[in-house]
Each structure stands twice: as C-alpha cells, then as structure tokens.
DRENDOTI-401233 format. One line per 2 residues: their letters; for each residue z, x, y of C-alpha. Coordinates in pm, 1 decimal, always signed. Example, Ala and Ser with C-alpha at 12.3 -4.5 7.8 and 13.67 -1.06 7.14 Angstrom:
% DRENDOTI-401233
as = +780.0 +1230.0 -450.0 | +714.0 +1367.0 -106.0
***
This chain:
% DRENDOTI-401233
xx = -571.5 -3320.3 +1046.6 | -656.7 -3355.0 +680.5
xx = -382.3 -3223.5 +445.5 | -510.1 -2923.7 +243.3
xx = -671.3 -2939.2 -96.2 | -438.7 -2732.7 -356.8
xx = -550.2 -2734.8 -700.9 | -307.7 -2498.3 -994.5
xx = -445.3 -2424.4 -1296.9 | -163.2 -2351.7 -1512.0
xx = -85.2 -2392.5 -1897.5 | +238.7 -2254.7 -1931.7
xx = +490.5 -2534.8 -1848.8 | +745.4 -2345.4 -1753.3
xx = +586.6 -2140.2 -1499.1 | +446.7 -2432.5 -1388.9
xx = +752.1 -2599.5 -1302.8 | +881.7 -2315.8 -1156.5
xx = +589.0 -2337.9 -913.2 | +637.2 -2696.6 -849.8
xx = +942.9 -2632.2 -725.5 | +859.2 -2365.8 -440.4
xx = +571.5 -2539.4 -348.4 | +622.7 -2932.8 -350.1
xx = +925.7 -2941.9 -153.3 | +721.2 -2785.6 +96.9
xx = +326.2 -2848.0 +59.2 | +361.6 -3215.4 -106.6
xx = +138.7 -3289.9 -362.1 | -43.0 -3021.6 -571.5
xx = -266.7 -3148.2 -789.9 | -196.5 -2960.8 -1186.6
xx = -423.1 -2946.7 -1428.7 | -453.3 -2726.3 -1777.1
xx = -764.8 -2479.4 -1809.7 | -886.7 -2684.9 -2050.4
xx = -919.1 -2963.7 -1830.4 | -1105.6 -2799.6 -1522.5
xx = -1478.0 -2818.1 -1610.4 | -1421.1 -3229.4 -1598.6
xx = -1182.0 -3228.1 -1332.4 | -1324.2 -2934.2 -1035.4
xx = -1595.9 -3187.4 -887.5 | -1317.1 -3484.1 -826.4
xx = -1025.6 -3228.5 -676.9 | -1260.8 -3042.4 -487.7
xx = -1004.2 -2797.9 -397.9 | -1034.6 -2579.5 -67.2
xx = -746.5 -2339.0 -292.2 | -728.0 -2263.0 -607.6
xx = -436.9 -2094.1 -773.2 | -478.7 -1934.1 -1156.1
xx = -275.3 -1845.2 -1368.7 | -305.6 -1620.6 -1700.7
xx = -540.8 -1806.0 -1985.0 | -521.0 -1727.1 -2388.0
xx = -735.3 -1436.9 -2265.6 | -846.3 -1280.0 -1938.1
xx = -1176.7 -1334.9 -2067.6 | -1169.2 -1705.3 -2067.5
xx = -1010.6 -1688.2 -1715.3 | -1274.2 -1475.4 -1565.4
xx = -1542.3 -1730.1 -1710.8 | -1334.7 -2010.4 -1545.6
xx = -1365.6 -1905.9 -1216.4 | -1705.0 -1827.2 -1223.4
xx = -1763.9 -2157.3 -1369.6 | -1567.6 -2268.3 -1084.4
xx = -1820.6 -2078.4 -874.2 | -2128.3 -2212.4 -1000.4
xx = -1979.5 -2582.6 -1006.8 | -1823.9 -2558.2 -629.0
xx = -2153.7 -2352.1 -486.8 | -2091.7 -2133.9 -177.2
xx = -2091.2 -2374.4 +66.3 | -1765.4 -2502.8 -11.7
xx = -1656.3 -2218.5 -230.2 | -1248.1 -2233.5 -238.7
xx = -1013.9 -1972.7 -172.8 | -903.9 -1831.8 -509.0
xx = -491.3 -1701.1 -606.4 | -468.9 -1551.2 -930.5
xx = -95.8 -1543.1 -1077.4 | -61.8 -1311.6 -1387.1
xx = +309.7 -1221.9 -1562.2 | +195.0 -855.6 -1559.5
xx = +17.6 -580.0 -1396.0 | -308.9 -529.1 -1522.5
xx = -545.4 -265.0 -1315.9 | -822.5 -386.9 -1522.5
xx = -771.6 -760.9 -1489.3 | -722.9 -674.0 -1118.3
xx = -1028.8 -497.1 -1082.5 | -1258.2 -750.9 -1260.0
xx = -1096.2 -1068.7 -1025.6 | -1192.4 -864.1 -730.6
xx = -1513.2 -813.2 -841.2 | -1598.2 -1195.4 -917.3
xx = -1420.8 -1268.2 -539.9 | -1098.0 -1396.2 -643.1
xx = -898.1 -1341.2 -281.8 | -549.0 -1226.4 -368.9
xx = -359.7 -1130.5 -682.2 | +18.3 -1133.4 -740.8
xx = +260.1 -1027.0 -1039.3 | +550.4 -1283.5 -1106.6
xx = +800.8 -1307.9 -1075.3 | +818.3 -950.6 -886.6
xx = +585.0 -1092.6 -623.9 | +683.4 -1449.5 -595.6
xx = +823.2 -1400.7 -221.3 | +456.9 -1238.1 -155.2
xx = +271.4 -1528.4 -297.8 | +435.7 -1742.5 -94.5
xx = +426.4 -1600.4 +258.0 | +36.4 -1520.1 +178.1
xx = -2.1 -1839.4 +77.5 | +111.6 -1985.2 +404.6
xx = -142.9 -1788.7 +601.5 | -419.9 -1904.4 +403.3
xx = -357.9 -2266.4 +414.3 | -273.0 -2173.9 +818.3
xx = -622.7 -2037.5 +857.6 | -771.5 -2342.3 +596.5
xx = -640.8 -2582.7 +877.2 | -740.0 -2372.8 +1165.9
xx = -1095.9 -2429.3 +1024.6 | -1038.2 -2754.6 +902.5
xx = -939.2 -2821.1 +1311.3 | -1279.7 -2623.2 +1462.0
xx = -1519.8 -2847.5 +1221.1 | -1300.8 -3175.9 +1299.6
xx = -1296.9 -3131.3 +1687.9 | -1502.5 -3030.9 +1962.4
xx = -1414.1 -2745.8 +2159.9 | -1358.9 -2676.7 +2538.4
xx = -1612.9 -2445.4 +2678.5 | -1479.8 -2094.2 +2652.0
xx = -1351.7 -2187.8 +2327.9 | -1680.1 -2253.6 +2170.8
xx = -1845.3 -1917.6 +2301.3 | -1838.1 -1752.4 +1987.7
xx = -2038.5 -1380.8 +1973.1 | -2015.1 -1037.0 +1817.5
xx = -2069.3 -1087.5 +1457.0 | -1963.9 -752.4 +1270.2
xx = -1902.6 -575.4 +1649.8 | -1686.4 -297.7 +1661.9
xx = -1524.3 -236.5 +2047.1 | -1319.1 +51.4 +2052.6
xx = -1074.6 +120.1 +2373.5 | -1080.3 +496.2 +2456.8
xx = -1021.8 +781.6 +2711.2 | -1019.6 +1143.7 +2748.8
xx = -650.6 +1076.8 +2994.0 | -315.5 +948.0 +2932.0
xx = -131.1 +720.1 +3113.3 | -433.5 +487.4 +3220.6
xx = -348.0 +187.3 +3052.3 | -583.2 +208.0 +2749.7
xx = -362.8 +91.3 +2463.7 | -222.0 -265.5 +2708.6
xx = -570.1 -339.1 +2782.8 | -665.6 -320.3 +2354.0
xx = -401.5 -485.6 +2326.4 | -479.9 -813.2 +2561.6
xx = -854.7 -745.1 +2533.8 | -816.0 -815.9 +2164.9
xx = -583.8 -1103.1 +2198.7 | -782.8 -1293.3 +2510.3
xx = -1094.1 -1286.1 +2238.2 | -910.8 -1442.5 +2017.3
xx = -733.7 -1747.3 +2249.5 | -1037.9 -1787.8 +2420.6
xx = -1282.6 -1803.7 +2134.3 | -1324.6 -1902.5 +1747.5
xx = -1389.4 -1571.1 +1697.4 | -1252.1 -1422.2 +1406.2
xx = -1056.4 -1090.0 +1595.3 | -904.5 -792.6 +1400.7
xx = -734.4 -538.1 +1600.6 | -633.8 -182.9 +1481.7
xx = -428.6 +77.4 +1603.1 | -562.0 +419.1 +1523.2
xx = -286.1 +607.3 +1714.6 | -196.1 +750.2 +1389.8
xx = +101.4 +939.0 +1440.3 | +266.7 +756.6 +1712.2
xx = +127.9 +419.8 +1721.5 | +232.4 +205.4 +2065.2
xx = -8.0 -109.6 +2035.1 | +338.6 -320.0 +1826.4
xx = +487.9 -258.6 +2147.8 | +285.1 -446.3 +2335.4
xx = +162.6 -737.9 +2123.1 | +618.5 -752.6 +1979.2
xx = +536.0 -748.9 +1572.1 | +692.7 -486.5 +1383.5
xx = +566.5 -390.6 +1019.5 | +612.1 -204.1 +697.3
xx = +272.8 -236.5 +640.3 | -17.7 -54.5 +786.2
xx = -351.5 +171.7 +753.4 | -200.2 +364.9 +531.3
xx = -136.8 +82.2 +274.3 | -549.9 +101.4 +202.9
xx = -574.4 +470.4 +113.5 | -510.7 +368.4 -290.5
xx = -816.3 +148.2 -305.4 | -1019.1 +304.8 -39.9
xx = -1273.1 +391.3 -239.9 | -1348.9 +57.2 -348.0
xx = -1231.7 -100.4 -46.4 | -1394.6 -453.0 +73.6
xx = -1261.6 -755.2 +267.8 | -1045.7 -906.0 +36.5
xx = -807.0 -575.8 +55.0 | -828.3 -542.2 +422.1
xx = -689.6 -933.8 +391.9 | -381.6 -807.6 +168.7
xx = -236.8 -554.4 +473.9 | -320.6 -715.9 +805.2
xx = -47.1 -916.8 +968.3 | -69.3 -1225.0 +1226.1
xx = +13.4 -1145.0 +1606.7 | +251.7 -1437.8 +1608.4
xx = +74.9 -1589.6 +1882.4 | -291.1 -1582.5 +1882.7
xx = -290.8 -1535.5 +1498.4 | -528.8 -1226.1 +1535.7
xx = -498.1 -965.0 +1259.4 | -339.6 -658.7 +1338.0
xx = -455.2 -380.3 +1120.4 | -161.4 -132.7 +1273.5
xx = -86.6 +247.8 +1293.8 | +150.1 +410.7 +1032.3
xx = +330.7 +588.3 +1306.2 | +348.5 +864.6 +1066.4
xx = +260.7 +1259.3 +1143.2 | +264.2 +1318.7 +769.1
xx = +51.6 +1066.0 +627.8 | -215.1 +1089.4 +926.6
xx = -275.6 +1387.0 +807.6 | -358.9 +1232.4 +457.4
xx = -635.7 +990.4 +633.2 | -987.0 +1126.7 +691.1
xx = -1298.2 +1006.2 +871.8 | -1479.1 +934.4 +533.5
xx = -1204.3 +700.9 +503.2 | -1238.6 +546.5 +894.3
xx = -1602.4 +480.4 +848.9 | -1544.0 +323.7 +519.7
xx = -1270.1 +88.2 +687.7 | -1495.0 +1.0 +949.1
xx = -1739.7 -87.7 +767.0 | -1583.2 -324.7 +590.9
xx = -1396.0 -442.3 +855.4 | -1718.3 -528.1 +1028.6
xx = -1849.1 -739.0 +767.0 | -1506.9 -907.7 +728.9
xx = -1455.9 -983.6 +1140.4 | -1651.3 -1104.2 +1396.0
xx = -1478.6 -881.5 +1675.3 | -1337.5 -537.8 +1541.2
xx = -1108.8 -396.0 +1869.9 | -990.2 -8.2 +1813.5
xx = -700.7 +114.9 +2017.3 | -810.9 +528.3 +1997.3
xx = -590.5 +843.0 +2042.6 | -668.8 +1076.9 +2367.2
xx = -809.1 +1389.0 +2173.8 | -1118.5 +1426.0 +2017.6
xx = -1046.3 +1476.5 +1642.0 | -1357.5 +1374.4 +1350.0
xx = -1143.0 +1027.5 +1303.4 | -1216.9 +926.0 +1698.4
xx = -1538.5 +1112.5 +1678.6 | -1617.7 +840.2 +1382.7
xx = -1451.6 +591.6 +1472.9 | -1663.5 +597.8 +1863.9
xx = -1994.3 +645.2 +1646.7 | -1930.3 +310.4 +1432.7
xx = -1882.4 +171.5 +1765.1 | -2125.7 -114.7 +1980.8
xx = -1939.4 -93.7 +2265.2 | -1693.4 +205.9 +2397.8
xx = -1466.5 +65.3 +2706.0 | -1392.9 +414.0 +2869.4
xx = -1070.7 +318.4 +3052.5 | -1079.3 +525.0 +3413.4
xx = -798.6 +535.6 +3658.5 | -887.9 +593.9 +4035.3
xx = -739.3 +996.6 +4045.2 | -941.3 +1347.4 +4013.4
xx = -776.9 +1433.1 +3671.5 | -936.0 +1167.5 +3549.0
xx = -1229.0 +1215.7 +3720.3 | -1241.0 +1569.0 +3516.3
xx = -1130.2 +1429.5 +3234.3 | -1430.4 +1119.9 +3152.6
xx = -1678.8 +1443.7 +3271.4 | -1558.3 +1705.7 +2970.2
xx = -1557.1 +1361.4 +2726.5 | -1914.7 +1316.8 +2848.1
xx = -2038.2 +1679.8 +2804.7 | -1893.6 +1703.4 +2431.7
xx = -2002.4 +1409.4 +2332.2 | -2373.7 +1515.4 +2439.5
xx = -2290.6 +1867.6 +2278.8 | -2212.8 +1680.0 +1945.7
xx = -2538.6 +1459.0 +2033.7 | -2342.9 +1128.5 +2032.8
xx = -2549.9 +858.6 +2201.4 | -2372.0 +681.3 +2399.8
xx = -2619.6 +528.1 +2636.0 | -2600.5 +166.5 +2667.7
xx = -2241.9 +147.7 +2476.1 | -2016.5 +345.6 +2711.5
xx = -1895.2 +86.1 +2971.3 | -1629.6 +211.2 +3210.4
xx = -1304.7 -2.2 +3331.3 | -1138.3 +114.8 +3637.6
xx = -739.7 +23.4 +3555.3 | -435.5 +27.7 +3788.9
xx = -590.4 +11.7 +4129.2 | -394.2 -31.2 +4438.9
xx = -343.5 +95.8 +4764.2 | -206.5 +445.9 +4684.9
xx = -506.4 +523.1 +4456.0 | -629.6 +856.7 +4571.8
xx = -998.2 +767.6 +4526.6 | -1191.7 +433.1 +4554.8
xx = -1461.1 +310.6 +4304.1 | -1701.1 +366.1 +4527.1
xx = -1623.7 +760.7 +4537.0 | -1588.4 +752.9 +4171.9
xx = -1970.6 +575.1 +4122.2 | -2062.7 +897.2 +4249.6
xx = -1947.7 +1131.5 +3936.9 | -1969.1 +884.8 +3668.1
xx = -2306.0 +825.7 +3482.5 | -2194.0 +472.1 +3270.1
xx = -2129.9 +171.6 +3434.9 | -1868.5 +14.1 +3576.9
xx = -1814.3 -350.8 +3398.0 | -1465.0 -424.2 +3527.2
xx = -1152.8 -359.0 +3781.0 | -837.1 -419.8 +3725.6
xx = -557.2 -401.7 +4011.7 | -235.9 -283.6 +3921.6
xx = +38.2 -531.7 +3823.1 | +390.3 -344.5 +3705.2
xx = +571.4 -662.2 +3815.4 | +382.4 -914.3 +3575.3
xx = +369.1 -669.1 +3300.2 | +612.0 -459.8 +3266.4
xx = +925.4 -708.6 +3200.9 | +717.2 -887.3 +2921.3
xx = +678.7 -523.3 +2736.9 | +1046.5 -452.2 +2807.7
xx = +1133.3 -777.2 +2621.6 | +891.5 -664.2 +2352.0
xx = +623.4 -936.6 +2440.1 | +276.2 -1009.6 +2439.6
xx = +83.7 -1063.3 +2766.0 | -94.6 -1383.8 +2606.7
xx = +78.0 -1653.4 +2417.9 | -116.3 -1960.0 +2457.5
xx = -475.9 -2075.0 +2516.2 | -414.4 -2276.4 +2884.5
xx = -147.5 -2131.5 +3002.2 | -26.5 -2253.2 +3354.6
xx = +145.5 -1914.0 +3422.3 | +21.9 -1550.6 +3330.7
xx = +57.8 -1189.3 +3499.9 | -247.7 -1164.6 +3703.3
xx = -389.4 -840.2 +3494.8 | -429.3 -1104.8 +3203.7
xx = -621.4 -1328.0 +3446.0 | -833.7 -1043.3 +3545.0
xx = -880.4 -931.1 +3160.3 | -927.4 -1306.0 +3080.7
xx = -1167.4 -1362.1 +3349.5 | -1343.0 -1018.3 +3210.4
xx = -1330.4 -1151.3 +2872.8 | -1527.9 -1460.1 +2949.6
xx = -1814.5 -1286.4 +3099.8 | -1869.3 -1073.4 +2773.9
xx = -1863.6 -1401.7 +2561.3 | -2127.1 -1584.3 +2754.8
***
C-alpha cells in the first residue's frame, strides 16, 4: 500500500519544527513548503492531506485553500487540517464554510491533532486499499446511501440494543459501507457495553453547533469501534442533559448524518417520547425486535395503534425480528404471524452461551471480517445481514 501524501504549509519555523518532530518520527517524510510557495508547488505534491497553518492574515489563508480547491478539483480534493495559535470563532466559522475538515488550537490541542490525525490517514489508507484491490463478494455489496435503520421496540428485555449493536458492526465487516452507529438511549446508554469502547465524548458534544451542524462536526465527536472501525456516535448516559436535547435537534442530526454515512443504525429507547417519535419518522427501515411471549405480543399491538393514531406510516418500513427463540418460548412464530400485521424478515435462536461471556469481558460479538469462530447469533445476524446487502 502506497504511503500517504502529507503536505504542511507552514511559515513559522519554529512551529514548524515543532511539528516535524511529532510527526516524522512517526509518519516519515512530510513534504514542507511556505504559503508562498504553494500555487507552484500543489500540482507536483498532490497531497491526499493538507495541514495549514496561520498566514500574515486569515484572509490570505482562506484564499489559499480555495486556490487549493480550484487547482486540486473535487475529484481528488484533499483532506484539509487547519492549525491556528488561537481561538478564533470567526476564522473557525469561515474554514468550515470553505470545507476545511478539522480545526485545532496549539499548543492546547496538540494531543487532539494528533490522535485525529491518525484516523484520517487510517481511513486515507482504508480507501487507498478498496481502489488498489479487488474485493471478495460480500465485501463489495455496497447499498444504502444516506439510509437510516433504527432498532426499536415497545418491550424490554428482547435483545434490541445487542442486535444494533452487531447489526451495525456486521455492515460494516462485511461491506465498504461507510456505517455510523448511535445510541439514543439518552439517559442510560448500554450499546458501549456491548461493542467495549468507553468515551467522554458523545451526542451531547454537538448541541453548541447544532444549529449549524454538517458532516465535518459529526466527524469531530464520533469514535472508532476498535474493531470494525465503524463510528460510534454514543449516548451521554446523562438524565440531566437528555433533557437539554430535543427532536428539532434529532432530525437535524439525522439529517446530516445521512448525507455524511452510507448506513445510519439507531439503537432507540422503549417509550415513545417526540425524540423516538422523530427519530422512527427519519427512518427507511424500523427493525421491530419481537420476542416469542404475550407481553410482547401486547406490547408491538399498542406501538402499532399509536403510531396509526399519530398517522406515522409505517407500511413497507416496519420489518419485525423474532429474537431469543428456543424451546421454552411460550408461543411459536407461527402463532405470532397471526397478530402481527409487518413482516417477519428474520429469526434468531437464543444463544446465552456464545454471547454472554464476550459482554461480561466487555467485548464485541464481531472482531474480524473471516472469522473461523463466532457465537452462532452473529452467524445468524451475519447471514441476515447479507441478504439485506444483495
């Protein structure tokens, strides 16, 4: 694999020795030029990043990059880094505007820069790998640009938030799908439990700039599930700010999440609050998860009466999935075709002694694309999985 293209644009040598020495040791060569020298040296570097520093003016730095921008074309356009030595909303807002990717202060946010810029030369090579090489079969089924599947039911205890969970990352291993999951289990959260990351950083993180929110801030919160390097967009496990978050500010997430994503996967709370009411209308596809007992039973019919008393369509994107059958299920899916109007798209036996030790031990159910040995619910979701990306 080809090394990445890192171009800094720096004038200041002392800052840009400082820089050299964070990243050469660990990227190698970095090609360094001054501002002044980028309109006759951007078509030979041909950088796939591009990391700015502060100009004379932020003037002449704006018109860099969008000479940059013009030069490159959008084909090839480059990720863009802009280092400043202060805080400037302004600045901030006017880089965002023009589609510069990430800003940082320095040398407050040095540590930031740095673990940022790992992921984005990660995801660089992970594209860098897809063009290069052909892929196996279920790899190369890509589909769902901009879809939004959200996980919910109207009972506890079925399994809802595990199945997200390895819905979300089986997309992801299985496909070159770009997969964002998020956790909208406000106040309690569960889904870190299940895919083992743990994080200061969540929803909640977006409410300053949510009303000028677009991809490029969604970018700056999400974290990499360390395994299948999906985004994790996760709850902030917090009664006191949920209450803070509204559904103007859900649909506004979503939306840009769907224009950021391929595959969108929501994990949703039990009740029936305007944030799930939103968050199941922004929705393609609604997985009711159903377990094989009457409370449930009574349970998916009062979801499916309100949401025909609120006049929520759901015909065509409410698929059900029966979860945790086995022996000592009190009904059988052919008694429960009889009370259910949606269809059933998948069944999934029970399987405590695959799954449960890996969430005791705080791990995910998928690690790895071929893997010789999995519980047999992620075989089943897997297997699931594969059918929808056909």
């Amino acid at each position: 694999m080809e090394q990445v293209k890192m171009l800094l644009v720096c004038d200041n040598k002392q800052l840009k020795s400082q820089l050299h020495e964070e990243l050469l040791p660990v990227y190698g060569q970095v090609e360094t030029i001054t501002s002044s020298e980028v309109r006759k040296e951007i078509d030979r570097i041909s950088p796939q990043i591009i990391i700015m520093t502060d100009g004379e003016k932020d003037e002449s730095s704006i018109e860099l990059i969008e000479y940059i921008q013009d030069e490159i074309g959008d084909a090839e356009l480059p990720v863009f880094i802009y280092l400043s030595h202060k805080a400037n909303f302004q600045l901030l807002r006017d880089l965002i505007r023009i589609g510069v990717n990430d800003f940082f202060v320095l040398p407050e946010e040095l540590a930031n820069f740095l673990e940022r810029l790992e992921r984005i030369i990660l995801t660089v090579k992970e594209r860098q790998h897809s063009e290069l090489q052909p892929l196996p079969s279920s790899q190369a089924m890509k589909k769902g640009k901009g879809e939004i599947i959200s996980f919910y039911s109207g009972k506890g205890g079925v399994g809802r938030t595990l199945l997200s969970t390895l819905f979300a990352q089986t997309i992801k291993l299985e496909s070159t799908a770009s997969v964002l999951f998020i956790d909208l289990n406000l106040q309690y959260g569960g889904a870190e439990k299940y895919l083992g990351v743990e994080s200061a950083r969540s929803i909640a993180d977006l409410l300053p700039v949510i009303d000028e929110l677009n991809e490029n801030h969604v970018h700056n919160v999400v974290m990499k599930e360390t395994y299948s390097k999906m985004d994790l967009l996760l709850s902030p496990r917090d009664a006191e700010i949920a209450e803070t978050i509204t559904e103007e500010h859900i649909v506004r997430l979503l939306r840009t999440c769907r224009r950021a994503y391929d595959m969108v996967v929501i994990d949703l709370p039990i009740n029936m609050d305007p944030i799930t009411f939103s968050a199941l209308e922004e929705s393609e596809v609604i997985h009711y998860v159903l377990s094989l007992d009457t409370p449930a039973i009574s349970n998916y019919k009062q979801v499916t009466n309100l949401l025909k008393r609120l006049q929520m369509d759901t015909e065509g994107r409410m698929k059900v999935i029966v979860n945790r059958m086995d022996r000592s299920s009190e009904l059988t899916t052919a008694d429960v075709k009889e009370f259910i109007v949606d269809p059933i798209v998948a069944k999934f036996k029970e399987d405590r002694k695959g799954v449960q030790p890996l969430i005791n031990k705080g791990e995910p159910l998928r690690k790895e694309t071929k893997e010789k040995k999995i519980p047999t619910l992620s075989k089943q979701v897997r297997k699931y999985v594969l059918t929808q990306l056909k």
